[in-house]
N, C-alpha and C positions, 0 to 999 in steps of 0.2 A: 423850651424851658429857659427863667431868664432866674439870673444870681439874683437881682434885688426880690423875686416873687417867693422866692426858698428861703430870702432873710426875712421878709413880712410875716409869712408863712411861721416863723421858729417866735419871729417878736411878739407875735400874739399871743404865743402860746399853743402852736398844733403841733402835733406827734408829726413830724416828717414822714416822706414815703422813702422806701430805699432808692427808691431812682431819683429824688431829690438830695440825698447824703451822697449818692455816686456821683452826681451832676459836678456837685461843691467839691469834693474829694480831687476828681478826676481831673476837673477843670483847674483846679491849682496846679496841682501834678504837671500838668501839661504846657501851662501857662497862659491858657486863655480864661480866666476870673484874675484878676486882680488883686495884690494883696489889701487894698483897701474895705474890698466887698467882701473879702474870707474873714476879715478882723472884723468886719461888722456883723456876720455871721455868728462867729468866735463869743463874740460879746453877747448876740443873742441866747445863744447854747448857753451860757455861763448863767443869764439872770432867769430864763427859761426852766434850764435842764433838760436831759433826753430820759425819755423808755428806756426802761430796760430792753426793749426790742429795739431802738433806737441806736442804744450804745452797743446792742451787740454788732449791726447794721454796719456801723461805724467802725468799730475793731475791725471787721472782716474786710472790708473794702481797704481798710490801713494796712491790714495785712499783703493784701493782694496787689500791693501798690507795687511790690517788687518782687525779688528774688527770695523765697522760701529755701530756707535751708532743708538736705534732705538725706534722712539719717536711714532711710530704709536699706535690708541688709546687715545693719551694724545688729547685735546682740543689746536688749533693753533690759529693763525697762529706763525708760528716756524721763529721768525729772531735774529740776530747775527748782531756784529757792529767789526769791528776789527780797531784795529791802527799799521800803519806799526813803531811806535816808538818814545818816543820823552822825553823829561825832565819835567817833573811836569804833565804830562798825566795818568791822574786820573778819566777820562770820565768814562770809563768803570764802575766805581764803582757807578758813578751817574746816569751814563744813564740807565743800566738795571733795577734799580729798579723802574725808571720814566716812561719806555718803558711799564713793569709789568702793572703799574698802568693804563696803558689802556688798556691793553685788548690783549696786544702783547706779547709772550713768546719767553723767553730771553735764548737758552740752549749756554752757553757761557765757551767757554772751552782756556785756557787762557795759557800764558806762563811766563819766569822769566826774572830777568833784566841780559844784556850782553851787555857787552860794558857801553858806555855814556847815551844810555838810559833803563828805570824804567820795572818792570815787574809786571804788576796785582798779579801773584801767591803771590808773595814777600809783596807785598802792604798790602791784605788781610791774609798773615799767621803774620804780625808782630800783629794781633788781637789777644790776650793772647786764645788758644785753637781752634783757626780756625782752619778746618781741608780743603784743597782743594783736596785729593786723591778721589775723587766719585767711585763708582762704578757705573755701567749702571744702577741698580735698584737707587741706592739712585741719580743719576741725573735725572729721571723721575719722580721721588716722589718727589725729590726739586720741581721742575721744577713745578709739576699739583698741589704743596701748597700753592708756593709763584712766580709761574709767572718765577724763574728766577732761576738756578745755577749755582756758579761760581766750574771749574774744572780743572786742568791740564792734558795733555797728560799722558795716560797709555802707556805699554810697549807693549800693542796691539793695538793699535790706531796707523796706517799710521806707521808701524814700518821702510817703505821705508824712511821716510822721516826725522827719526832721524838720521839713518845711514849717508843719503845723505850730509844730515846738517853740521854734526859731518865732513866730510870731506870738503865738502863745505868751511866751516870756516877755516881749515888749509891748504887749496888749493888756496885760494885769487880767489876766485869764485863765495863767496858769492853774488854779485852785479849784477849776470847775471840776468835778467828782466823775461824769461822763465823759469829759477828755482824758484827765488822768488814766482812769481804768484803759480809754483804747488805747491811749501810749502806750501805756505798760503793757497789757496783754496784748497789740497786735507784735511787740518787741517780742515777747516769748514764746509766743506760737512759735512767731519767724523761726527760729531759733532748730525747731524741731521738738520741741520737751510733749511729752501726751500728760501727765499730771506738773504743778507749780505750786509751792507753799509760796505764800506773801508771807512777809515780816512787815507787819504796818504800824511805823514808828505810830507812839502819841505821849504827847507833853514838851515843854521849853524846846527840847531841844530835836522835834518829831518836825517834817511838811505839816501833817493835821497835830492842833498843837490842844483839842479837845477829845477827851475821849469821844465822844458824840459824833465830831468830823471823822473820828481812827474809824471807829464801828461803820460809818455809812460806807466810805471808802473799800474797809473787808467785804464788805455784805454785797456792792457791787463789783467786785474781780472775783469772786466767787460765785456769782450770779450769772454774771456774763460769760466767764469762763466755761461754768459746769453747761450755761445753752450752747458753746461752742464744741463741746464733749469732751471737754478737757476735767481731770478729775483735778478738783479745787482745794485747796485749806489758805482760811486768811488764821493767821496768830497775831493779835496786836501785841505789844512788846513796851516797856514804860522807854522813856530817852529822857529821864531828867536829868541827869547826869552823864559823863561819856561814858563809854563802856569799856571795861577792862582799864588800862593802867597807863594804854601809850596812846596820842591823838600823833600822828602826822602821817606820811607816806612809807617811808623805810622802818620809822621806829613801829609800825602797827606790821610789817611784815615779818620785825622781830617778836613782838607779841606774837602772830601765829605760830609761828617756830616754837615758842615758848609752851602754845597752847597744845600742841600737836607732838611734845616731849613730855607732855602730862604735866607742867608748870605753870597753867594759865590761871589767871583771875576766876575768883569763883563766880560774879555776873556774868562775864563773856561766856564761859564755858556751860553754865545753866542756859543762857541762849541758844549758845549752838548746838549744846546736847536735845535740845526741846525743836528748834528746829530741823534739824539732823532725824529724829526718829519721824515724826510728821512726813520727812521725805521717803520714808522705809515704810512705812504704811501707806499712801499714795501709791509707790511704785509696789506693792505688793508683798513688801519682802519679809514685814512683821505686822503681826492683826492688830497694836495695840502699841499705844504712845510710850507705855511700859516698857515693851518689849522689844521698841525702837531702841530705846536708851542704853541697854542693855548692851545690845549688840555694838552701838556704836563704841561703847565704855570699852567692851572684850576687843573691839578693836584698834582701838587707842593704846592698849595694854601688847601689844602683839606688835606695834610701830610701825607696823605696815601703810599709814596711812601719810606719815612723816615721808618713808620712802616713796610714795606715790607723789607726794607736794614737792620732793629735789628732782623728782622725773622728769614730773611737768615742767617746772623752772629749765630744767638741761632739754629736752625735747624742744619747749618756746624760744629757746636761746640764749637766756637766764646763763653767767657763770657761777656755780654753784659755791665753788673755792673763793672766787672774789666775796661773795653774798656771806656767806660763814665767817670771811677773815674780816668784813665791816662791821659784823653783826657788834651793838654793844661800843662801836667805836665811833659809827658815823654821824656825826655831831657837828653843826655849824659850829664855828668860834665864838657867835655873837649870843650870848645866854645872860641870863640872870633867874634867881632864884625866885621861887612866891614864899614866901615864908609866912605862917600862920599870927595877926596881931594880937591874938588873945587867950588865953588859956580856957580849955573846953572840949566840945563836942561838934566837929565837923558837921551841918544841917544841910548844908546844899553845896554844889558844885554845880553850877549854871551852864551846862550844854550848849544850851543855842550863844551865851556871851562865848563861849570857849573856841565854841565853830568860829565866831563871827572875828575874833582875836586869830585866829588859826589863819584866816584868808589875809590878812595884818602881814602875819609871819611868814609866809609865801605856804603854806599845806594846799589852802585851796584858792580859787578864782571867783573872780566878780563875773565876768565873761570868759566865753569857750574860748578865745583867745589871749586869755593871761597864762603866760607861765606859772608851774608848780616846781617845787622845789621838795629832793628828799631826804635832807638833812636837818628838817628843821621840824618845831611838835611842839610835845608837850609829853612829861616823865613826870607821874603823879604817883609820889611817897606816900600819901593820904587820900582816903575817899570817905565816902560819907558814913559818919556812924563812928568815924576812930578818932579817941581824945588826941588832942595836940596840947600841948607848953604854948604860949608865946615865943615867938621869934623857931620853932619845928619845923623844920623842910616838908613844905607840901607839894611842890610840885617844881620841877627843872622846867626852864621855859627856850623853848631855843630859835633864832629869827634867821631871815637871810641877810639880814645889815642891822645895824644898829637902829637907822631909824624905823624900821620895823618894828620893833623892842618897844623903842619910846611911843610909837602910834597905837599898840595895844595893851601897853601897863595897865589903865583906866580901866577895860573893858577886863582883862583877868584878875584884877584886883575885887573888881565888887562881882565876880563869878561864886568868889568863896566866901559861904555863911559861918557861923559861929558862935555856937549858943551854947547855955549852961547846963544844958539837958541833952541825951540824945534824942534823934529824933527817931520815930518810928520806921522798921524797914518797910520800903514799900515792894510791892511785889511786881517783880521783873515777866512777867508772863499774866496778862493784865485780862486776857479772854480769844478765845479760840472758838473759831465760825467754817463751817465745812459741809458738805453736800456732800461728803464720804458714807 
């Protein structure tokens, strides 16, 4: 079998065989293809697309690139919540230890921020001593003490699929809807989960930035997934705006803590209660998205899930006393205000400009190689829908230098609308896709 006959083969247009996806897979892997002839590959898959038997082909072989995490022995049921990306998407942090607290186990293996939107790993290392590097033994020991560990990809975990990525992203590829899905899902099989909720951003400030792209996206991780025997739910979810009240690394870990003492924003917490029950029904534990919520809410109210979120922190190596005594203080010096120019009715708060200002500020990265920083954001006095004065604090803006500040003024300045009318709410929970 030769590379160039498997990219001919895809540019035409033919359903691959799986021993041609294993060929291309394996031979990257190994290093005998080329990056040259995988990106051309890459590029065929992309204008092409795969099967559905195709992409699952692909997942599986991604998977099996490396080391399978393996949770057998531990006490289940094993579910995982993923979000494909967004600005102030901070669930993660809330929902597993709320999941915990029923009775569902959370092995949650997570990523960092690129591009406009935020990264879990980034989020919980700006914790003074967090450690997210697990090994297999210490995410199983997490996992059977406290219900939940948070992790980042090893250098043997789905090694197919850093490679792929790594080119992916300088091949203008990234967006193919069959790659994405085996990213994603060969990352959380790895992982050990038997059921996965997606959260699939859509709108300004989502990856898929049309409902139409959010929907194909769902329809195929749940697709592919529920052939791999995994029980599936895609929820798409709106990003036109951030979510909840704080955009950066530390100040969204204070947001959790917020959300998790029963003080959170009512969008964040309608997210994470909508995706929180979704995981309880998946994993068995309630019949009904109803009675997901339910239980989540009676557990929130009981703080036993708060106590499960400072375990985990002391357990991963989190100082818990330092983390408490910055909470509220940990603040770059370099700030300035957004202040509202008109008297009215807040109409939008631009997501994707906020992200894009946010990587300005040091939150996130251009490349997996730019530092992040976890004293710097964004603190939003106003969100959409609530009148402001002229000259009303909308939003604290905080950088790691000055001229940070001055490079993304522009870009948070025309983020905020301002019209004479409110505008309509839109609905935070946009459609929900599942083989349950």
């Amino acid at each position: 079998m030769r590379a160039v006959d498997v990219i001919m083969h895809k540019r035409g247009g033919a359903e691959l065989a799986r021993e041609e996806i294993a060929f291309m897979v394996e031979g990257y892997v190994a290093g005998t293809i080329p990056e040259y002839q995988v990106s051309a590959w890459l590029m065929a898959i992309f204008f092409k697309g795969m099967s559905p038997r195709e992409t699952a082909d692909l997942t599986e072989l991604m998977l099996h690139s490396g080391d399978v995490m393996k949770l057998a022995g531990l006490k289940g049921p094993f579910v995982d919540k993923h979000s494909t990306g967004g600005v102030g998407d901070k669930v993660s942090l809330i929902l597993a230890p709320i999941v915990a607290a029923c009775g569902v186990q959370v092995p949650m293996m997570s990523g960092r921020a690129l591009g406009h939107t935020g990264g879990t790993l980034d989020k919980l290392e700006s914790i003074p001593g967090y450690k997210t590097g697990l090994t297999e033994t210490q995410f199983r020991d997490f996992i059977a003490a406290d219900g939940f560990a948070m992790t980042g990809q090893t250098a043997t975990i789905v090694p197919a699929d850093k490679k792929l990525y790594a080119l992916r992203d300088v091949t203008a590829t990234v967006e193919s809807i069959p790659l994405i899905t085996a990213s994603i899902l060969s990352k959380k099989v790895a992982e050990g989960a038997e059921a996965l909720v997606f959260d699939v951003k859509t709108g300004p400030g989502a990856f898929m930035k049309t409902l139409a792209d959010s929907e194909a996206l769902a329809r195929s991780l749940v697709n592919t997934g529920t052939a791999m025997g995994k029980r599936i739910v895609g929820v798409i979810t709106d990003m036109t705006e951030p979510l909840g009240r704080m955009v950066g690394n530390f100040f969204e870990v204070e947001e959790s803590l917020d959300c998790l003492e029963g003080k959170g924003p009512a969008d964040l917490m309608e997210v994470t209660l909508r995706l929180s029950a979704w995981m309880l029904v998946a994993g068995g534990v309630a019949k009904t998205v109803e009675e997901g919520i339910a239980k989540c809410e009676a557990a929130l109210a009981t703080g036993r899930p708060r106590e499960l979120f400072l375990a985990n922190v002391k357990r991963q190596g989190g100082d818990i006393d330092k983390m408490l005594q910055l909470r509220g203080t940990y603040r770059s010096a370099h700030t300035r205000k957004l202040g509202a120019k008109d008297s009215g009715f807040i109409t939008g708060i631009d997501a994707y400009k906020i992200g894009l200002a946010g990587v300005y500020l040091g939150v996130g990265r251009d490349k997996t190689t730019d530092p992040v920083y976890p004293d710097v954001g964004f603190i939003f006095h106003r969100k959409v829908g609530d009148a402001v004065k002229a000259g009303d604090l909308v939003a604290e803006v905080y950088g790691k230098d000055e001229a940070s500040l001055e490079a993304a003024q522009s870009l948070i300045e025309s983020a905020l609308a301002i019209g004479p009318a409110k505008a309509p709410a839109r609905p935070l929970i946009v459609k929900e896709i599942t083989a349950l």
